[in-house]
C-alpha positions in Angstrom: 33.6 22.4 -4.1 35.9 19.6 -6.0 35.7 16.4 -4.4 38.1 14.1 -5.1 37.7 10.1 -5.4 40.6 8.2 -5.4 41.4 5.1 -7.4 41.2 3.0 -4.4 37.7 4.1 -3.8 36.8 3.2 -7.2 38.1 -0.2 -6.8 35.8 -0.6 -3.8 32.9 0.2 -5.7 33.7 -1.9 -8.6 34.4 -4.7 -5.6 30.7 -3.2 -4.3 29.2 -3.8 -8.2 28.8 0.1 -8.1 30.5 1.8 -11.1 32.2 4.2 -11.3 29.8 6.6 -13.1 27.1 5.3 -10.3 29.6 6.6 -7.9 30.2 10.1 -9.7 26.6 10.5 -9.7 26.1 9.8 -5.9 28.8 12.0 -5.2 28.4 15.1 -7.1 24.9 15.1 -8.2 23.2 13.5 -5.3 26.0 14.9 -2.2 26.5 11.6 -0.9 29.6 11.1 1.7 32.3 9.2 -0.3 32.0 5.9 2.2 28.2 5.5 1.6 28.3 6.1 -2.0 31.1 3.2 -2.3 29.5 0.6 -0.4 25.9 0.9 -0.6 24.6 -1.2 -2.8 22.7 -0.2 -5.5 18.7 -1.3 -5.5 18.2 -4.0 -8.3 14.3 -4.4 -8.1 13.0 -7.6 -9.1 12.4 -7.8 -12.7 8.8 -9.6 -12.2 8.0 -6.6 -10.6 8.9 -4.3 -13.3 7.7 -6.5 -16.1 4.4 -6.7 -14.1 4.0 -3.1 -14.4 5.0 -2.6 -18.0 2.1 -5.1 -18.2 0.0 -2.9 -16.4 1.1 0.5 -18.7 3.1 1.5 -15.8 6.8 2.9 -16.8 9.8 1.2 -15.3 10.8 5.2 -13.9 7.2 5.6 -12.7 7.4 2.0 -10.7 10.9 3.0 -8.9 9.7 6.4 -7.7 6.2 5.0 -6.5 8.6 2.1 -4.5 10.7 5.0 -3.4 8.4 7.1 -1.8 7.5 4.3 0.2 4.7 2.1 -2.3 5.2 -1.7 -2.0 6.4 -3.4 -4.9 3.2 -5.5 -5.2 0.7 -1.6 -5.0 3.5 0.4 -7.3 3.3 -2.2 -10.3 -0.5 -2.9 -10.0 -1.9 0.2 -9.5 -3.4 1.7 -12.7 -2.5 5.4 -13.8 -4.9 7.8 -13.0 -5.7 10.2 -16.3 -8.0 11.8 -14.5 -8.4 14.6 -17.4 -9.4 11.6 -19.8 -12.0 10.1 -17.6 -14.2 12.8 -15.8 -16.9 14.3 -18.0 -18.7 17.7 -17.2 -22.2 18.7 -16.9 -22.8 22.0 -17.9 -25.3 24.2 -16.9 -27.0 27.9 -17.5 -28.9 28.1 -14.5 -31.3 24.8 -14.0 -31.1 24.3 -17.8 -28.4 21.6 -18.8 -26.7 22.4 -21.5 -23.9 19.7 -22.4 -22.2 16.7 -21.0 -18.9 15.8 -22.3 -15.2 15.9 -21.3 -13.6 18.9 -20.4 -12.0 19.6 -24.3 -15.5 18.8 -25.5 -17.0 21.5 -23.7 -14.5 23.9 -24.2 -15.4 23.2 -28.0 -19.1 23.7 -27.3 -18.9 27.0 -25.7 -15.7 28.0 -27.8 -13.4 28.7 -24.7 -10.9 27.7 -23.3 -10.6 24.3 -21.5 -9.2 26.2 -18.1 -12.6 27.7 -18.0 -14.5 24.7 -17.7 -11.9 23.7 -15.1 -12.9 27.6 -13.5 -16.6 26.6 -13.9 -16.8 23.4 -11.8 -14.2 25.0 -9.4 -15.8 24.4 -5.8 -15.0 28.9 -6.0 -17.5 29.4 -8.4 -19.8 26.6 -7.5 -20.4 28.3 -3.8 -21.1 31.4 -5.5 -23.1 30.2 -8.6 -26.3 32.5 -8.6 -28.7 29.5 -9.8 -30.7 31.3 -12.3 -28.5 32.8 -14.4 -24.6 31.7 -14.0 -22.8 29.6 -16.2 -21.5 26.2 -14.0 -20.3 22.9 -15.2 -20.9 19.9 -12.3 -17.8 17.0 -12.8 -18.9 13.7 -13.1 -16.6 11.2 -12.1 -16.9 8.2 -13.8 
């Protein structure tokens, strides 16, 4: 479907502080009416709040989509990444005997598999089947 914005609508929009390639985008990309994408105006965030979270290691990108899906400013620029892989470490056991404790690419070195089959080892699955005297299991340690 070719949609067509006049000049005049333009105009609006450059009246609005929208331009013109903010408008295309609404309108093509993002299937907003013509009026709307015009007139609304666009969301300037208060830079303390985005220099707050590049203080905090928190992307500018990442701190708009938190406040868009509904994060206060104040909670989407303090709130630290979670790298959950990085932090948990992994007990694992042969039956009662523990074998290694490490992060989940540590283990996988210590066994020599992959790191998907630690993740398959501590999987709640395999832990409610484990048969406690013999099975291979790794317990996550969240730390």
């Amino acid at each position: 479907m070719n949609i067509y914005i006049t000049p005049e609508q333009y105009d609006i929009a450059a009246k609005n502080g929208i331009p013109r390639e903010r408008v295309n985008g609404r309108v093509r990309k993002e299937k907003w009416p013509i009026e709307r994408a015009i007139t609304e105006p666009i969301r300037n965030y208060d830079s303390k709040w985005v220099r707050q979270a590049e203080e905090n290691g928190i992307p500018a990108g990442l701190f708009y989509k938190r406040v868009s899906l509904g994060w206060s400013k104040e909670r989407a620029s303090t709130q630290k990444i979670r790298r959950k892989r990085d932090k948990v470490e992994y007990a694992l056991y042969k039956g009662d005997e523990l074998l290694f404790v490490g992060t989940a690419i540590e283990c996988a070195a210590f066994l020599d598999v992959r790191v998907s089959t630690i993740h398959k080892y501590a999987s709640e699955e395999r832990l409610s089947r484990i048969d406690q005297g013999k099975s291979m299991y790794a317990v996550a340690i969240e730390g």
